[in-house]
TORMARVEX-747051 format. One record per residue (C-alpha): residue in three letters; x, z negated, y; residue number from 0. Coordinates in nm, 3 decimals. Example, Ala and Ser with C-alpha at 12.3 -4.5 7.8 and 13.67 -1.06 7.14 Angstrom:
// residues 2
<migu rest="ALA" u="1.230" w="-0.780" v="-0.450" nr="0"/>
<migu rest="SER" u="1.367" w="-0.714" v="-0.106" nr="1"/>
//
This chain:
// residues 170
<migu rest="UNK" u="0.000" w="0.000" v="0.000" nr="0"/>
<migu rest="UNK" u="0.100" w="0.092" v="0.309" nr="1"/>
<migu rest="UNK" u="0.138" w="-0.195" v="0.579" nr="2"/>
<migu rest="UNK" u="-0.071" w="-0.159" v="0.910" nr="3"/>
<migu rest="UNK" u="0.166" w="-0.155" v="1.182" nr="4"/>
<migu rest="UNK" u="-0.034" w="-0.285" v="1.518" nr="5"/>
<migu rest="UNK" u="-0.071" w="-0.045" v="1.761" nr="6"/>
<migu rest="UNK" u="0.073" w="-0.149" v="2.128" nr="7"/>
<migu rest="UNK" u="-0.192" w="-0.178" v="2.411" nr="8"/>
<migu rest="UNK" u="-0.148" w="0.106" v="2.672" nr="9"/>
<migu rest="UNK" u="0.066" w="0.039" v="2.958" nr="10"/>
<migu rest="UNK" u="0.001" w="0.201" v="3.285" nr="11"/>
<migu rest="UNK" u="0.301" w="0.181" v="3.527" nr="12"/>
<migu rest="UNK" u="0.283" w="-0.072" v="3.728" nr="13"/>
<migu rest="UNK" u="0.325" w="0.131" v="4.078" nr="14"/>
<migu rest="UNK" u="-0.035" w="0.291" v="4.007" nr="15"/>
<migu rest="UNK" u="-0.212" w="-0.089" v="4.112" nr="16"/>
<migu rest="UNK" u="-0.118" w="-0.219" v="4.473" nr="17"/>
<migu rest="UNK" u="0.014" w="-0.552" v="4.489" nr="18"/>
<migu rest="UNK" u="0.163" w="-0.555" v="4.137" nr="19"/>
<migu rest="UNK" u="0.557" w="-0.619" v="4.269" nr="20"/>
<migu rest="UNK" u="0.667" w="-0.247" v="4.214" nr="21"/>
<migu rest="UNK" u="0.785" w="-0.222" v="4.552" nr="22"/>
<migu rest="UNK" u="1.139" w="-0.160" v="4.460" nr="23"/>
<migu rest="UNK" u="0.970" w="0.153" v="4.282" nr="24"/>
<migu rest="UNK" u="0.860" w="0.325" v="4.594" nr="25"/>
<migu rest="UNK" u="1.215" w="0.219" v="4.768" nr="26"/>
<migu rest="UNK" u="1.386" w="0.389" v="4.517" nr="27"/>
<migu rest="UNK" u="1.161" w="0.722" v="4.474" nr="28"/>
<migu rest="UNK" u="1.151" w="0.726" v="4.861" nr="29"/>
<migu rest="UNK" u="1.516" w="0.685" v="4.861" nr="30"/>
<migu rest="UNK" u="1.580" w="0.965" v="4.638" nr="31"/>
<migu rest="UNK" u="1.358" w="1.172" v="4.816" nr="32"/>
<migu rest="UNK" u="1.581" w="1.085" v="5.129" nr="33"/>
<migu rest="UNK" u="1.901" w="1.239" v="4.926" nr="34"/>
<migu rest="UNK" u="1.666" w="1.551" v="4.827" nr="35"/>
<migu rest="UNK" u="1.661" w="1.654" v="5.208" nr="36"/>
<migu rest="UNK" u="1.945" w="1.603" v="5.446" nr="37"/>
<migu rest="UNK" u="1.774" w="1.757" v="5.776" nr="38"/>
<migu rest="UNK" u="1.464" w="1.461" v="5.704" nr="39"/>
<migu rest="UNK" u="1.543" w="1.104" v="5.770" nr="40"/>
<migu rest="UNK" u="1.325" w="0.870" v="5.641" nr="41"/>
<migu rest="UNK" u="1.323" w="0.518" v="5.762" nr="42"/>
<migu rest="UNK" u="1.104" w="0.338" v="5.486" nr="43"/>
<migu rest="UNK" u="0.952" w="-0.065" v="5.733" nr="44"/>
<migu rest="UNK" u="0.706" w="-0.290" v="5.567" nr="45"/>
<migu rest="UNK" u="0.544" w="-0.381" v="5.840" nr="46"/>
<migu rest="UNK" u="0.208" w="-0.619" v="5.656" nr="47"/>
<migu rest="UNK" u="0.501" w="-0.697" v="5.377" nr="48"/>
<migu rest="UNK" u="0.297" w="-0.462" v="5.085" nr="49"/>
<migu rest="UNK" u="0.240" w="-0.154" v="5.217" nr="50"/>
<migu rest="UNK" u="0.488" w="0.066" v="5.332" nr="51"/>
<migu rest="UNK" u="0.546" w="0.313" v="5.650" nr="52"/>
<migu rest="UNK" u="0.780" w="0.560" v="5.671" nr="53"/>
<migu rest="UNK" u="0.879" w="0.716" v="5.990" nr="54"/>
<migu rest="UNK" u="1.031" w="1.038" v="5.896" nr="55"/>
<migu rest="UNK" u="1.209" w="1.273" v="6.132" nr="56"/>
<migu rest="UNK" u="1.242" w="1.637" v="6.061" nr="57"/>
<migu rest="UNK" u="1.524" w="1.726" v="6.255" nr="58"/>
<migu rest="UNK" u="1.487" w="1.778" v="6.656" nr="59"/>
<migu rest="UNK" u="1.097" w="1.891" v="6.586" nr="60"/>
<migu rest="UNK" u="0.862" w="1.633" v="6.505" nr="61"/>
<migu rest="UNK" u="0.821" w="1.258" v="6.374" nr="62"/>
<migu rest="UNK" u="0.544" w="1.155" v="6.127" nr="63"/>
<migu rest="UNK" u="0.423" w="0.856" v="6.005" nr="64"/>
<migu rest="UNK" u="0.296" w="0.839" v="5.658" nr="65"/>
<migu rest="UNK" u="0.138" w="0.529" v="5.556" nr="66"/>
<migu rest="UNK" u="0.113" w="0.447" v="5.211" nr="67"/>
<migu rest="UNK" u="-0.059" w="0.210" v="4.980" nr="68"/>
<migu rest="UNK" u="0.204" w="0.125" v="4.668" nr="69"/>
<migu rest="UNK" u="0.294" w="0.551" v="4.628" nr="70"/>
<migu rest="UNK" u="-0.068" w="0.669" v="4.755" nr="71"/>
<migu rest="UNK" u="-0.025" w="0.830" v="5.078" nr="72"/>
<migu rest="UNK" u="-0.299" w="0.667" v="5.301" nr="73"/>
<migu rest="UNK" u="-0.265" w="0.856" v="5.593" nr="74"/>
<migu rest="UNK" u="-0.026" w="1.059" v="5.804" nr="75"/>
<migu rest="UNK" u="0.012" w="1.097" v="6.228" nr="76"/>
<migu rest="UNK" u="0.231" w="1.404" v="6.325" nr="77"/>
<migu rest="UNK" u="0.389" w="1.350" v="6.649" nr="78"/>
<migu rest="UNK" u="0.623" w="1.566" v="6.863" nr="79"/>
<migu rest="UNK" u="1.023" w="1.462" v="6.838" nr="80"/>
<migu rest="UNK" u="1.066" w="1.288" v="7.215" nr="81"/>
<migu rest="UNK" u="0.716" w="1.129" v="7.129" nr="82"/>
<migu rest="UNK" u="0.736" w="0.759" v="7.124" nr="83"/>
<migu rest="UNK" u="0.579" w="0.694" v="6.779" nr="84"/>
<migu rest="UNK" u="0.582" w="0.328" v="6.869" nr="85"/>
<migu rest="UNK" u="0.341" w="0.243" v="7.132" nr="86"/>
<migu rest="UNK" u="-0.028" w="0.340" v="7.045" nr="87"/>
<migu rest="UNK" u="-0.093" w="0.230" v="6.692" nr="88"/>
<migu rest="UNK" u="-0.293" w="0.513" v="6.525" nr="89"/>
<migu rest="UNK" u="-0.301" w="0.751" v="6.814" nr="90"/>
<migu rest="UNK" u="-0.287" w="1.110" v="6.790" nr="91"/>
<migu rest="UNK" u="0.027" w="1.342" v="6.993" nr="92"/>
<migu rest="UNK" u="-0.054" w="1.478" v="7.334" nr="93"/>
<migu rest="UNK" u="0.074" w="1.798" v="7.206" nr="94"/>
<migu rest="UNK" u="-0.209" w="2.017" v="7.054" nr="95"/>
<migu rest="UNK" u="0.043" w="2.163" v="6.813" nr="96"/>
<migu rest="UNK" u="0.138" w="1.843" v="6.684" nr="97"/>
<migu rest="UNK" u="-0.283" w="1.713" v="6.668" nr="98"/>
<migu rest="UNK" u="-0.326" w="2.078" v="6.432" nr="99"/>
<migu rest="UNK" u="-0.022" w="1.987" v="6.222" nr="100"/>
<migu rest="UNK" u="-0.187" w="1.631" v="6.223" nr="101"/>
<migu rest="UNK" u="-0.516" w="1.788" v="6.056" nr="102"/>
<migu rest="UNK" u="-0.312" w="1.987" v="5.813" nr="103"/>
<migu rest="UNK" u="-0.115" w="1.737" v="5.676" nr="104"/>
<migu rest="UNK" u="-0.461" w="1.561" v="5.594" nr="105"/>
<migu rest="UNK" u="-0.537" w="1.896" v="5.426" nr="106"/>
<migu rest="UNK" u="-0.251" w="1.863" v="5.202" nr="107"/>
<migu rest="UNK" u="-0.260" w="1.509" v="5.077" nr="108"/>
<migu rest="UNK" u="-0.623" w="1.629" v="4.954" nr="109"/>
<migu rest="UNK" u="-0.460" w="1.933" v="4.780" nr="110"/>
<migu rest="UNK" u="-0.154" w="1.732" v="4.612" nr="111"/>
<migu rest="UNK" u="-0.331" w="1.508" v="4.446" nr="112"/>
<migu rest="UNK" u="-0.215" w="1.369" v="4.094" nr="113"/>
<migu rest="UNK" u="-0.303" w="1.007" v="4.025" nr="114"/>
<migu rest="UNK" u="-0.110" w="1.022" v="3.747" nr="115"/>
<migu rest="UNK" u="0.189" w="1.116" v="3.882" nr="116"/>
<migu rest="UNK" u="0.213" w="0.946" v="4.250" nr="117"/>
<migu rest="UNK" u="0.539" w="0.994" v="4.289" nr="118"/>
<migu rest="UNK" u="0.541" w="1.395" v="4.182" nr="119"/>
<migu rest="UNK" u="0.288" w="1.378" v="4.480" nr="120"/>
<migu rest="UNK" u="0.532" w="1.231" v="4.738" nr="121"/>
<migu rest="UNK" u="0.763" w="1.443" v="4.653" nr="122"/>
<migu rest="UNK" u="0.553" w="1.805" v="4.686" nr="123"/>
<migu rest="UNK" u="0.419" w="1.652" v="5.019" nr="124"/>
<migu rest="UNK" u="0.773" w="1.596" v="5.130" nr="125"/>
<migu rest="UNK" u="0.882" w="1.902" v="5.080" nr="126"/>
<migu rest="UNK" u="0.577" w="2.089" v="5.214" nr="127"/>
<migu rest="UNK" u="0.624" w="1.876" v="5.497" nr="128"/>
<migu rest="UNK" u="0.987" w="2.015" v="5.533" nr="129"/>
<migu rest="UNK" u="0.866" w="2.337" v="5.563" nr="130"/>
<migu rest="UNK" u="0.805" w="2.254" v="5.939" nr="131"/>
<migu rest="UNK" u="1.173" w="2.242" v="6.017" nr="132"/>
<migu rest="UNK" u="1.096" w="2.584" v="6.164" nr="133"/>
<migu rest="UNK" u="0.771" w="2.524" v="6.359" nr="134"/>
<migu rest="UNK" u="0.882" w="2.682" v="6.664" nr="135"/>
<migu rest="UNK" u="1.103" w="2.914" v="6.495" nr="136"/>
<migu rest="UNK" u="0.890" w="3.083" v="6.200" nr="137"/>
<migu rest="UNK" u="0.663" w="3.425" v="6.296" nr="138"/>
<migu rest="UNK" u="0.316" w="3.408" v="6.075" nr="139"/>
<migu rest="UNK" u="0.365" w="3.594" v="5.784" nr="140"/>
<migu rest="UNK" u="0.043" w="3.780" v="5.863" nr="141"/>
<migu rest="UNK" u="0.039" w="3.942" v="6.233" nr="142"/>
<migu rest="UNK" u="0.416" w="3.883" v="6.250" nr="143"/>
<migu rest="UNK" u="0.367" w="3.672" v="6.629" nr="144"/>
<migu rest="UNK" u="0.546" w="3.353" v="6.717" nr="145"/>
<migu rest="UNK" u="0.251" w="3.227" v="6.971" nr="146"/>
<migu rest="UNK" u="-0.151" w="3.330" v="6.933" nr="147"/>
<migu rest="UNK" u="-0.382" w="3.133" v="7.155" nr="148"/>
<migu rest="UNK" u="-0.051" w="2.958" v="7.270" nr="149"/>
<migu rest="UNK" u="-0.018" w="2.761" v="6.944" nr="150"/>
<migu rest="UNK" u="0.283" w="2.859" v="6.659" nr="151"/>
<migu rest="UNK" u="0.180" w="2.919" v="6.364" nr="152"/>
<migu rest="UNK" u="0.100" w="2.571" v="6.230" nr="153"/>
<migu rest="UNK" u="-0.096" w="2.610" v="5.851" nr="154"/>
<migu rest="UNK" u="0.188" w="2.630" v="5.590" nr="155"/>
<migu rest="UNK" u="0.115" w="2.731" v="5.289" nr="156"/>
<migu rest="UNK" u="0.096" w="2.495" v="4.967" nr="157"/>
<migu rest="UNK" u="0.256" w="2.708" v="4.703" nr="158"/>
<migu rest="UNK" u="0.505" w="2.940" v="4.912" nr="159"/>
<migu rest="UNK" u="0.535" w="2.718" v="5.201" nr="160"/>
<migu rest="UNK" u="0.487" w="3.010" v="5.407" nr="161"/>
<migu rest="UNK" u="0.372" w="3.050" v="5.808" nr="162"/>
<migu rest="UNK" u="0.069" w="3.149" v="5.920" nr="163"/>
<migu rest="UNK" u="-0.202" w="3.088" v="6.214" nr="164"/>
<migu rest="UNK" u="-0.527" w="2.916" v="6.129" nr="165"/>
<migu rest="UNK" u="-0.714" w="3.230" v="6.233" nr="166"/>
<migu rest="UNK" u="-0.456" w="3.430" v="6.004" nr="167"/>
<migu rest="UNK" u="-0.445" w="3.205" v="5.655" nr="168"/>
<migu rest="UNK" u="-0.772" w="3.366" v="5.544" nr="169"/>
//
């Protein structure tokens, strides 16, 4: 007769239930991240001790804050590079460019989403993110224009990371 070996109960990782003490676990994938892409700093604060911000600064172009619950991104604010990201908690830029990059960074934490794999998800938003190193500098891939109703062309795409205009993406 064959003995009956007792299966192990299933173990979900730990950094998929906030407040479980797997902070070092987002430290460490946002600090590998921060290796992954030397023109993006990342400074990773703690400011109500659990959750975690992360100011990030993609070269001389823009600052964002992504807030993030364990290695759920909560929420993201796109500001311009001499903004002061500081002063007005929550606030939106002055800079319309900035406010439409705001809106499509929501966007693309709704189209990364893999609870499974949080930190596969930080990761692909990261580097779609980086793909506005060249806001100022990329023509839309479409109409071939730097500027259209005075705006650059802000959508990037998910899979290619390509340029477009809002009014050209469709």
């Amino acid at each position: 007769t064959q003995s009956r070996i007792p299966r192990r109960p299933r173990c979900f990782p730990c950094f998929l239930f906030p407040g479980c003490g797997a902070g070092w676990y987002v430290d460490d994938v946002i600090s590998r991240i921060d290796r992954m892409f030397p023109e993006m700093s990342i400074h990773l604060s703690r400011p109500n001790g659990t959750s975690a911000m992360l100011l990030v600064t993609l070269g001389k172009v823009l600052k964002v804050i992504v807030v993030m619950r364990s290695l759920f991104i909560d929420r993201t604010i796109v500001k311009g590079f001499h903004e002061n990201v500081y002063t007005e908690d929550g606030k939106v830029s002055t800079v319309s460019s900035f406010v439409v990059v705001t809106d499509h960074a929501t966007t693309a934490l709704l189209h990364y989403q893999l609870p499974q794999m949080p930190d596969v998800v930080v990761r692909s938003f990261m580097t779609w993110l980086r793909s506005y190193i060249k806001l100022f500098q990329a023509p839309c891939q479409r109409c071939g224009k730097f500027l259209q109703d005075g705006l650059p062309p802000t959508w990037r795409d998910f899979r290619t990371l390509e340029a477009f205009h809002d009014t050209c993406r469709q």
